[in-house]
Phi, psi and omega in degrees: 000113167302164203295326209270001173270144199289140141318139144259052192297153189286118211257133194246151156239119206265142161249130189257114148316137173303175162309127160267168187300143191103347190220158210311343194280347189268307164303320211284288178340296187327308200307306170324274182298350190062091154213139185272207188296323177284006195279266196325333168274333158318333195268291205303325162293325187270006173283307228276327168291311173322315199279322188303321152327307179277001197237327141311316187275012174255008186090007164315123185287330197222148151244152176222144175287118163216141215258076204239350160295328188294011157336166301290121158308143180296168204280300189220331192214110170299186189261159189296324144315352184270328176291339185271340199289300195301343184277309178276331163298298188312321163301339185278309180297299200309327174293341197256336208193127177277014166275148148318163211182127167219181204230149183217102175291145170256157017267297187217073188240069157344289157319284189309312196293345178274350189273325169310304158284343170306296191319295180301005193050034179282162178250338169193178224224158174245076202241134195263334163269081195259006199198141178063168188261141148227123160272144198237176164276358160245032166085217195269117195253143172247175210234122170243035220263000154271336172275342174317281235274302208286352207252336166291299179311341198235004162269264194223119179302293222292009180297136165251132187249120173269085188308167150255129151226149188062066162313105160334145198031053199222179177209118231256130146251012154262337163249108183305347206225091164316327179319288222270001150326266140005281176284337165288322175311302201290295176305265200291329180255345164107342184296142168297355180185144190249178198240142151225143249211157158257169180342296192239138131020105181119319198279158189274116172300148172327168183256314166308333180289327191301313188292303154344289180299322196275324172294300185317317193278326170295313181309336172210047174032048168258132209267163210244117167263187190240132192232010197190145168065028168260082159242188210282320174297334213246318183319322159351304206273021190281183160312157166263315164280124141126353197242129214239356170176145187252103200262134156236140195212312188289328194284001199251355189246163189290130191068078172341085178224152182258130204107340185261148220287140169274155193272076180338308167318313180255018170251327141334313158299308171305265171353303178284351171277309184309308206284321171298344154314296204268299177260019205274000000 
């Protein structure tokens, strides 16, 4: 596609899973409500299929799984309930609904989110360190993208692995330069495509990193999502060109707060905004 041609980008709708067996927010519930662990995963799988149901049918291309309830999260490698946990919704959504679907365990359990989608018949993983050192709000993460990538070889090749760089609520140290970010992710670390994301869960990357990212990915055809701050007010204002998927999760949900059941209202609004953007 030439450069001076309009985007069609690809719109992911994120489902933030309830607190699951295993983490601490899940416990406290339990304590609260008297409900054991099936209770509450009975609850959480029939929230997680309802909203892919509405959000597929609101025109999504993609849905993606995420344990965004398990605040504070492990650093890289969750409990074994939470993969059995995440493994029986995603198999429930996979059963629901004929969009692609990806799995993003947090904070950076890489391995678990590929073993998960091998099983479920998911299509692609999120990984937010996937390259490089970050302090993080769970202390320091390294990027493991050689057991990622051998660990892809011996589950399912056809995994699509989505990177993050310079990962939100994060603070990047190997590199000074989003460019040459970008191109170590893509390269050196193997993703098919990287995500960029603003400071925090909600916020809008800068408009110079943003401007950054889409020349460094064009420049060597990498495809570039949007991972944070995309909403029906803000979308208006991208690029038309350069941008290869739009991931969203707080604006669809009530009072756009993340984490709260989505709102059928603002995932219609949101919709009618991308698309008179994109596809209008």
């Amino acid at each position: 596609m030439a450069r001076s041609e309009k985007a069609i980008p690809e719109y992911c709708a994120v489902l933030h899973l309830r607190p699951l067996p295993g983490s601490f927010r899940a416990a406290r519930i339990a304590r609260k409500a008297g409900v054991d662990a099936r209770r509450q995963l009975d609850l959480t799988i029939r929230q997680a299929v309802a909203e892919a149901r509405i959000l597929e049918k609101a025109g999504f291309d993609t849905l993606m799984i995420e344990n965004f309830g398990d605040t504070p999260f492990r650093k890289d490698q969750v409990s074994a309930e939470t993969i059995a946990a995440m493994a029986v919704i995603a198999r429930e959504v996979r059963s629901t609904v004929k969009i692609p679907i990806g799995i993003n365990v947090l904070r950076n359990d890489a391995i678990s989110a590929l073993s998960i989608a091998a099983v479920t018949g998911a299509d692609f993983i999120r990984v937010n360190v996937l390259s490089g050192v970050a302090a993080t709000d769970q202390g320091w993460i390294e990027g493991r993208a050689a057991d990622v990538l051998a660990a892809r070889e011996r589950l399912d090749p056809e995994l699509r692995i989505l990177g993050d760089v310079w990962v939100k609520h994060a603070r990047q140290f190997s590199s000074d330069s989003l460019s040459h970010s970008i191109e170590e992710t893509a390269y050196r670390a193997g993703a098919d495509a990287v995500i960029l994301t603003g400071p925090t869960t909600g916020r809008l990357a800068s408009r110079a990193f943003l401007e950054e990212a889409i020349s460094a990915c064009s420049d060597h055809d990498i495809p570039l999502y949007l991972g944070s701050g995309v909403s029906s007010e803000t979308v208006s204002g991208l690029p038309q060109v350069g941008i290869s998927g739009i991931i969203v999760g707080s604006d669809l949900r009530k009072d756009g707060m993340a984490g709260a059941a989505v709102d059928p209202r603002r995932v219609t609004r949101w919709m009618k905004s991308a698309n008179r953007h994109f596809r209008g």
